[in-house]
N, C-alpha and C positions, 0 to 999 in steps of 0.2 A: 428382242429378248425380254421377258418376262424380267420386273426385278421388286420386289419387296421392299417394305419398312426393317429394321431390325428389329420392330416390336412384334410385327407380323412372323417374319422368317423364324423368330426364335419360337413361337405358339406353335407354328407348325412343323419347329425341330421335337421340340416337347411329345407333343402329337402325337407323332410316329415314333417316336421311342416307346412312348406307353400302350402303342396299339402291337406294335409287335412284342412287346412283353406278354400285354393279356391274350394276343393270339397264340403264344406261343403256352399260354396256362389251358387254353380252349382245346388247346391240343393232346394234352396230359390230362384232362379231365374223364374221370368217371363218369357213366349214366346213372341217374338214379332216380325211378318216375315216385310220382307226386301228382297226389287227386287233383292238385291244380298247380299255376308259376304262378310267381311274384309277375306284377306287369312292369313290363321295358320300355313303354312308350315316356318319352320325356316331354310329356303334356303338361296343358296345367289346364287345372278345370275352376270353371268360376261357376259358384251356385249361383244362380238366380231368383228358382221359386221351385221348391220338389213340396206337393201338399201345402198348399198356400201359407200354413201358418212358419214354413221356415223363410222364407225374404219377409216375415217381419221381423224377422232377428237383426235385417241389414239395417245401416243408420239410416236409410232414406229407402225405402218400401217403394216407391212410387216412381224412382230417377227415372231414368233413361236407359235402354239397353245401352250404347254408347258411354256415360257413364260406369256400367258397370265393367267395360268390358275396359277401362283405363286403370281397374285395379290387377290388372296383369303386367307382368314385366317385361312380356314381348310385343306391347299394345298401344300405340299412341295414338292421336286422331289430326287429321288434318280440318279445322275448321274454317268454312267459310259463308258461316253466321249462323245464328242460335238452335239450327235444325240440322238434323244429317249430316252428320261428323261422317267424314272416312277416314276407316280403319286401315291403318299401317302394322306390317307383322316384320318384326327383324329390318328393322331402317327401311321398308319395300314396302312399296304402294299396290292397289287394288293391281293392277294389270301382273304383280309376279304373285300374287297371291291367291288363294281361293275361299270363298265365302259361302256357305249352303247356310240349309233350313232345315234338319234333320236328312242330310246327305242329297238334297234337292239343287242343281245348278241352277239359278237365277240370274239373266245379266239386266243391267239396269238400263235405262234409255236414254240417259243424258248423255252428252259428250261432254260436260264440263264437272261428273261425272258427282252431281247433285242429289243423286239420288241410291246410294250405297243400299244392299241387301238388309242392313240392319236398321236401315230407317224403316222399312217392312213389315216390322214386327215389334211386342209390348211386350213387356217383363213379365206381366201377369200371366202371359200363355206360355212362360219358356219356363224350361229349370232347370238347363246350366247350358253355358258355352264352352265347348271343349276346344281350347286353343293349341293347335301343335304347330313346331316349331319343323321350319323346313319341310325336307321330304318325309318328316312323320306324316306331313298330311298330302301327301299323292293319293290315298285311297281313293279321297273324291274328284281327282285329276290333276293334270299336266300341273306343279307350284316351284317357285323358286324356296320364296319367305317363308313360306307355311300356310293353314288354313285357320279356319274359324266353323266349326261345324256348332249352330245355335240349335238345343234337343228342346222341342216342344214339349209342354207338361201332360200330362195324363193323371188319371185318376189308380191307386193302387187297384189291382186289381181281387187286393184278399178286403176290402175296406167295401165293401156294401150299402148300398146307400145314396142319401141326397146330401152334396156337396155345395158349399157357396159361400159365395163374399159380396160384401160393397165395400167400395174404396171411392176415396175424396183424397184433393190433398189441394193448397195452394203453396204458391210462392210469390215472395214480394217484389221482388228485384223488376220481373217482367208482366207481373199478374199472369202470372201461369195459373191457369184451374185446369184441375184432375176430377173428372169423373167415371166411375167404370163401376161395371160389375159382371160376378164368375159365377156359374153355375152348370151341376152336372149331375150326374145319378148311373149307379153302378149296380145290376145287377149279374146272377148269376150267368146270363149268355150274351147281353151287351152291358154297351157304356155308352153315357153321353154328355161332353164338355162344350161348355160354351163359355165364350168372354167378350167384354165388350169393354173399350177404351175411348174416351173422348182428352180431349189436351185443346186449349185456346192460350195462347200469351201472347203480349204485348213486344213494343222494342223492348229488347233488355235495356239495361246503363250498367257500364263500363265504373272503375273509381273514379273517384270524385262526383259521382253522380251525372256521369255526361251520356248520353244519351246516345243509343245506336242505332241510327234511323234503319227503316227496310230489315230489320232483323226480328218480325214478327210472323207466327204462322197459326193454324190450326191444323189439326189433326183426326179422324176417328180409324179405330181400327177395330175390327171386330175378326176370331176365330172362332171354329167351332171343328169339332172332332166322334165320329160316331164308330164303334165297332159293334163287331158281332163274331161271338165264339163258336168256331164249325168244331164241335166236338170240342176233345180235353186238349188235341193235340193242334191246331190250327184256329185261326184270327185273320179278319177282313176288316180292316178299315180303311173309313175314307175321312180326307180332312179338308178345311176349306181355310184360306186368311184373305181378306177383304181391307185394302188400309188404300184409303184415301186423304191426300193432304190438301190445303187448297190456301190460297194466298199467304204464301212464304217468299221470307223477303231473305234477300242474301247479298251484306253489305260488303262485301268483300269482293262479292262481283256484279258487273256493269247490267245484268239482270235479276227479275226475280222469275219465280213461278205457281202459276197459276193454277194448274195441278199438277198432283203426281200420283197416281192412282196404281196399286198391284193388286190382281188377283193370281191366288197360287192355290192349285187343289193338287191333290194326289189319292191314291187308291195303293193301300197297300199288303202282302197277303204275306202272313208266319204261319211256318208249320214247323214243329218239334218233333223231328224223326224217330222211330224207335227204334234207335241203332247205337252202339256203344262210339261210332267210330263217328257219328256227323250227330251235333248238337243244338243249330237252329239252321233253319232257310227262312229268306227275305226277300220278298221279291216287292217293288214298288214302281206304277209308273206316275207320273207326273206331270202337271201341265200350270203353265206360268205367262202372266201376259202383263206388261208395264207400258202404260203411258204417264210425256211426261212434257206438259209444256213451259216456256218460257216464253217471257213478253217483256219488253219494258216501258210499257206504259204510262205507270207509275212513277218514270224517274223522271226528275227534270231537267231540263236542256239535252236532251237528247238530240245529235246531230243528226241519224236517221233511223227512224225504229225500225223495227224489223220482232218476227217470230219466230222461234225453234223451238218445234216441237218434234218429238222422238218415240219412236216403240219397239219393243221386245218382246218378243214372244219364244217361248222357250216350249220343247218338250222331249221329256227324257224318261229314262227307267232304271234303273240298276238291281241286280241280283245278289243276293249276296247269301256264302256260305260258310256256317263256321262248322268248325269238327276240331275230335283230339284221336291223336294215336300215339300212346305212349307216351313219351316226355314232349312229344309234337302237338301245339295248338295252330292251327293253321285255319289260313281264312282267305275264300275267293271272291272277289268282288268285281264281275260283271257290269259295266256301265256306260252306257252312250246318252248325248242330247244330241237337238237338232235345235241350232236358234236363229231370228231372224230379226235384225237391227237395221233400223231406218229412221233416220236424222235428218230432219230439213232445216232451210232459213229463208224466210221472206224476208225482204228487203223496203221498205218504205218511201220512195223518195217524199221530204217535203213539199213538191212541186205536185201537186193533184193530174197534172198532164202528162206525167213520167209515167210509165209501166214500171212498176213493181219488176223486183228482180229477186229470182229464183235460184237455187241450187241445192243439191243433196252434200249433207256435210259425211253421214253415212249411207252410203249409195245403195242400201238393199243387199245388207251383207249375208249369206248364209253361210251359216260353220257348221258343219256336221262330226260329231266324234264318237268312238267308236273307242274304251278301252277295256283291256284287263291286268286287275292288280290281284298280286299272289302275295300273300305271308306268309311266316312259319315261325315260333316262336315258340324257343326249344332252352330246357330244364338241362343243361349241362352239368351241374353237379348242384349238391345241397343249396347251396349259396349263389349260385351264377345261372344268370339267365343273356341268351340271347335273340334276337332277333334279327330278321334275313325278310326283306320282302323286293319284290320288282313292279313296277308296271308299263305297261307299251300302250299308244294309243295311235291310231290312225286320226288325224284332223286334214277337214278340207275346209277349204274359204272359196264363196264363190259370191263373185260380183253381178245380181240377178237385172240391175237398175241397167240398161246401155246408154242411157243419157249419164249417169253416175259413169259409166266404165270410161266413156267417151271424157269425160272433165280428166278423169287421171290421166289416161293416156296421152292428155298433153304433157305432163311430164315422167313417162315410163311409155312410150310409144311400142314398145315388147313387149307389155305384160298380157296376159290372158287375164277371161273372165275368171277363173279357175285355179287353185293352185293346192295340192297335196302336202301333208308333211307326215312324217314318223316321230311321238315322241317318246322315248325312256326316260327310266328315273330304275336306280337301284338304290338300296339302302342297308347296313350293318351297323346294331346298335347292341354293346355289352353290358349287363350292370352286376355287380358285385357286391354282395351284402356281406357285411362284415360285422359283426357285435353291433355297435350305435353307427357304426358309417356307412354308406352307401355310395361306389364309385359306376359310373358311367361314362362313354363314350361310345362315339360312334363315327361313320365315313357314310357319306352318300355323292351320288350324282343324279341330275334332273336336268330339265328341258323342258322349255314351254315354247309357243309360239307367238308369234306376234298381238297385240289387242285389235279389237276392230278399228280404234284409232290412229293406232302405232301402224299397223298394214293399209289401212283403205278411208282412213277420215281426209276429209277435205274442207283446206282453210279453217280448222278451229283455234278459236281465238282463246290464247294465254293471256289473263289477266293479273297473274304475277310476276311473269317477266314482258310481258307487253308486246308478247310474237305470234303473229300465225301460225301453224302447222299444220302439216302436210305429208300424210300416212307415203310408207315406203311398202310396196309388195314384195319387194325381192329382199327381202331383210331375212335373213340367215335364224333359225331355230337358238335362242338365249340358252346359254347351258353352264349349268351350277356346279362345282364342285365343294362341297361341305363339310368341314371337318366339329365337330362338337364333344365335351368335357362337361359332366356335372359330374358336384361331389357333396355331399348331405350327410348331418350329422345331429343325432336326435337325440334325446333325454325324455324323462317325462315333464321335466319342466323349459326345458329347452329345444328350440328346432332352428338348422340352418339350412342351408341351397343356396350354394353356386352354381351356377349352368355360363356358359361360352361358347357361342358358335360362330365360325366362321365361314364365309362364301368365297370363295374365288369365281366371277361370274365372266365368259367368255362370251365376246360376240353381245356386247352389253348395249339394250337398245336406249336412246338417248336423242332428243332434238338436239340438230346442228344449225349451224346459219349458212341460211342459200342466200349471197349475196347480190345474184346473179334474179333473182325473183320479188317483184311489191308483193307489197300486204293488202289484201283486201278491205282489213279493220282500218277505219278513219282512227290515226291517232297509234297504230301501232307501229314499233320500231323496226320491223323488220317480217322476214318469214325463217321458219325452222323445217327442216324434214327430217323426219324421222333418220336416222341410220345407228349403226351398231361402233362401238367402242373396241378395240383392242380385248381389253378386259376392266375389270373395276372389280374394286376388294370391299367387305365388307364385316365387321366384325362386329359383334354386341354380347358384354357380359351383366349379368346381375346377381346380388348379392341379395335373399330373403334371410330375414332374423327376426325370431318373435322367441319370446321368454317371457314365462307365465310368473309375471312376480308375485305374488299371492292366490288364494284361493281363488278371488273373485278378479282380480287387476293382471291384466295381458298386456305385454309392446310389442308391436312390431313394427320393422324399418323394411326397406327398401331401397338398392343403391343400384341405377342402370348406367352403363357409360357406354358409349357408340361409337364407332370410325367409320367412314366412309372413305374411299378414294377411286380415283379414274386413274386411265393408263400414263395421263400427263399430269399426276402428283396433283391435281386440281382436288380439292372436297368435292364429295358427291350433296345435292340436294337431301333436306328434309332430312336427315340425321341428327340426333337429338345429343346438347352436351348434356353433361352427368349431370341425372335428374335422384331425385330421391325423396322419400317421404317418409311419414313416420306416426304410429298413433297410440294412445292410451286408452285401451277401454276397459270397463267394469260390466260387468254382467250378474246378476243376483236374482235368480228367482225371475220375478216378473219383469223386471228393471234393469237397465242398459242405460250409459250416457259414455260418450266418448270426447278422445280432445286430438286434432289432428293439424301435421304439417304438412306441404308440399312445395318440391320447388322445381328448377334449375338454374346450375350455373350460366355464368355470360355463355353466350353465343359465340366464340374467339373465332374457330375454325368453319366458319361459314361459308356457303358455293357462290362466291362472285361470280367465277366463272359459268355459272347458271341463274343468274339472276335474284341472289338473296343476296341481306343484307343483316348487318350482325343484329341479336338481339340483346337486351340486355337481361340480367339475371333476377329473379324473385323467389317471394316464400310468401306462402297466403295459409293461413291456419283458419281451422274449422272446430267446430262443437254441435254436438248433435245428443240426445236424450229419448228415451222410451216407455212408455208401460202397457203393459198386457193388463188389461182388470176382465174376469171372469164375468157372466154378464147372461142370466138365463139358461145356463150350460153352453155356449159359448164364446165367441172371446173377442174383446175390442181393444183396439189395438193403436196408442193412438204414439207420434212420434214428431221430433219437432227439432230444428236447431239453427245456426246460422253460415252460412260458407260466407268464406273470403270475411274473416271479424274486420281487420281493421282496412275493408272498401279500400284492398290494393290497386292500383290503377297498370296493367301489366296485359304484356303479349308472350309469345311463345315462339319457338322454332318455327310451329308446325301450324303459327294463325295466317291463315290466307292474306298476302299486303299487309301483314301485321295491325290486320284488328286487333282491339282490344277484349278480352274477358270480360266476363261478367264483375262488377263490382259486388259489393255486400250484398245478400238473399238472405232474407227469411223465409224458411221452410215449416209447413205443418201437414202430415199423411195422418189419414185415419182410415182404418180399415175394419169391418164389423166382419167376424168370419163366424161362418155358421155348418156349424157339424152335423 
């Protein structure tokens, strides 16, 4: 028997009182069309760079997409060392989540899972990240958490002309140096964008100035972007991103890597119908290939080396169609990849007379998918809008490797190469606008399937809790149930949001301990294999508040607080206690400087029972400054300040073995932008 928190039961008594209230107002409602709706998605979008000169409004032009993407309230990052944070959406890791690149599936090639979609990509070539929360973001497939759709920049298309930038920037902390530059040109039947990014830094140091060995890397990435106008009503472009990394060190775990290389291209074709009743088609297909190796060469006392290296290669398409009929905005979106992930590990004995030993960690997995998502998002009266969407997807996994199929079936002696699933996902979301208020909620259901790991990895080794694991095929379809509440309240000097969502997640997949099996890793405590939970509950509210106290002087805060739980009252992993932050800025004219906090409370409610350990709590404050000076006709841009002032010495929830942070940085971006 399922049983509840009474803080839990009471959200979801709440819940259901106010959904059959407002269904029973949806019901009584008039039609009344309107040239356009108000939009229902309960998204939150982060600029990044729209026409280069808006990210130099941000206090740090040059960060990190990762960076940017933690000024969200559904967005923490899991690190393990100074490069390629992964993204966590609603307390859930990359495997219940989905990551694109302008609606592009990309999976990564590490098993230890070093190599996140958004290390991929540079700030300079994007201009926003559209974060949704849960099954908002099924459009682009099977999610629990939600997604992260990262929209590459482009050139306006009424804007004419030769576009560009140079950009510099250093930082002291790691001796990080920034190089890059943007350039593109728009005429009347194409366009053409280019960007180029280089990144080198050093170990960072932690507070007190201690030093983080193996936590250095380089980087360059380079995009570029071309169309061409077939007529007034249709568009042909093709795009390219090139990002290579190479000697990154990652002190949190027992290797580093040596590279990690993506290339992603796509071809994509719009036509604008001339029909009252459908408004764009979008049709794109796409292709993506990641290699990624590891070594630990470099470390010292190494018992036995060994190599894993890993590849992905992806390719997909998706169609998409938007239209209006009447108070109906509706939209069909078409979509299948086919990807193919293979993981090895050589083994080194230090004996020169031993043969090296071999095996596939991911055995040559292919996944093929197949889905279609349906929307409709309907003007029910003046004030109210809702939204109704579905998707179904066929997924298959199939084990191509028989030397790989042959290791598993030592322990699944039943399983086929092969194995089919079905996933759905529904979704109903209301919002209600009222004078300065705005009420929201919604109910969905989802499904996803296993990861490559979770289904079919073999011996990969946890370095946070010190286990093996060992993919499960017969692991059951994870399935979400979601219930979510915002509520917003606006002035013209004032703005709040609340948002609250909650999962009830069935059939929740989770490493166990097979007591009954060694560990392959010298030095590890055990083995885990994959299998499913009963259920686990998962809640996360936040509160946004900014109020413009004068002309030129703005605050805003931010308050997030997270639960997790398993079916045995245990904490779940990786759930963050109540974080918050907070900042003062000035804006005038050319000039901008700001004053910021951030933190979290203690660590109390931490997962023993999965191998964490409490953290303790901090607050590290920042300062940061700007000026635009006009310059030839136009504009340089230069920006400068210091994180972490007083060189806090601190870790997090979510730092791998609880590395430490970066201690005090001095920052300077300068960017020369040419119109």
């Amino acid at each position: 028997m399922i049983t509840l928190s009474p803080i839990i039961y009471g959200i979801m008594k709440i819940t259901t009182t106010i959904l059959l209230a407002a269904f029973s107002t949806i019901c009584l409602a008039q039609k009344k069309e309107k040239d356009s709706i108000a939009p229902v998605d309960l998204n939150e979008i982060i600029v990044i760079s729209k026409k280069t000169p808006v990210h130099l409004k941000q206090p740090k032009s040059l960060a990190t997409v990762e960076e940017y993407l933690q000024q969200s309230s559904k967005v923490t990052m899991v690190r393990r060392g100074g490069y390629a944070l992964e993204p966590i959406i609603n307390s859930m890791a990359t495997e219940r989540t989905v990551i694109t690149i302008d609606g592009m599936r990309i999976f990564g090639a590490c098993t230890d899972k070093m190599d996140p979609v958004t290390s991929y990509v540079e700030v300079s070539n994007l201009s926003e990240a559209n974060i949704a929360s849960g099954q908002q973001g099924s459009c682009h497939g099977p999610t629990i958490g939600g997604a992260i759709d990262l929209k590459r920049a482009n050139l306006n298309q009424k804007e004419l002309g030769w576009k560009g930038a140079l950009k510099t920037g250093y930082e002291t902390n790691n001796q990080h140096k920034i190089l890059g530059t943007s350039i593109g040109y728009n005429d009347k039947s194409f366009y053409v964008n280019s960007d180029f990014t280089y990144r080198d830094a050093g170990n960072y140091k932690a507070g007190n100035h201690e030093e983080i060995n193996f936590s250095q890397f380089t980087k360059y990435n380079l995009s570029a972007t071309a169309g061409f106008y077939l007529g007034k009503k249709s568009l042909i472009e093709g795009s390219l991103i090139y990002d290579k990394a190479t000697d990154v060190g990652y002190p949190a775990l027992p290797m580093d890597v040596t590279l990690a290389k993506a290339t992603i291209t796509s071809l994509r074709y719009s036509y604008t119908p001339v029909s009252s009743y459908f408004l764009n088609w979008e049709t794109k297909v796409y292709y993506n290939t990641i290699t990624h190796k590891m070594d630990d060469t470099k470390r010292p006392q190494v018992p036995i080396h060994m190599d894993m290296p890993g590849w992905s290669d992806t390719y997909g398409y998706y169609s998409k169609l938007k239209g209006k009929y009447e108070n109906h905005h509706f939209m069909a979106n078409l979509n299948s990849f086919y990807n193919k992930s293979i993981a090895e590990m050589t083994m080194y004995p230090s004996n020169p007379k031993e043969n090296p030993m071999f095996m596939y960690t991911w055995p040559d997995v292919r996944t093929f998918y197949n889905g279609l998502y349906l929307e409709d998002r309907i003007q029910i009266s003046s004030n109210a809008d809702i939204k109704v969407a579905a998707n179904i997807g066929i997924h298959s996994n199939k084990v191509a490797d028989e030397f790989g199929l042959q290791s598993l079936q030592i322990f699944y002696p039943d399983m086929t190469a092969s194995k089919n699933r079905i996933l759905k996902s529904l979704l109903g979301n209301y919002i209600l606008h009222q004078d300065k208020f705005e009420y929201g909620f919604g109910l969905a259901y989802g499904e996803r399937a296993p990861s490559v790991s979770e289904g079919y990895g073999y011996y990969l080794y946890n370095s946070n809790d010190f286990y093996d694991y060992i993919g499960n095929p017969n692991l059951q379809n994870e399935k979400s149930f979601e219930a979510n509440l915002s509520f917003g309240f606006k002035t013209e000097s004032f703005t709040s949001n609340l948002t609250s969502s909650f999962f009830h997640i069935q059939d929740y997949i989770i490493g166990k301990i097979a007591p009954n099996i060694q560990p392959m890793t010298i030095g590890a405590s055990g083995v885990k294999m994959y299998d499913a939970l009963n259920y686990a509950v998962i809640f996360n509210t936040d509160l946004n508040l900014e109020y413009k106290i004068a002309q030129y002087w703005n605050l805003k805060t931010l308050l997030v607080y997270s639960y997790g739980k398993d079916d045995n009252r245990n904490n779940l992993p990786f759930i963050s206690p109540l974080r918050y932050s907070g900042s003062l800025q000035f804006k005038k004219e050319n000039f901008n400087l700001g004053f910021g906090a951030s933190g979290n409370l203690t660590q109390a409610k931490f997962s023993a029972a999965y191998g964490e350990t409490k953290t303790p709590d901090y607050v590290i404050f920042n300062f940061n400054s700007g000026y635009t000076f006009p310059w030839n006709g136009n504009k340089l841009n230069i920006q400068a300040g210091v994180e972490n002032i007083l060189d806090k010495y601190y870790t997090t929830f979510s730092d791998w073995n609880k590395i430490p942070r970066q201690g005090r940085n001095f920052f300077v971006n300068v960017s020369y932008v040419l119109f």
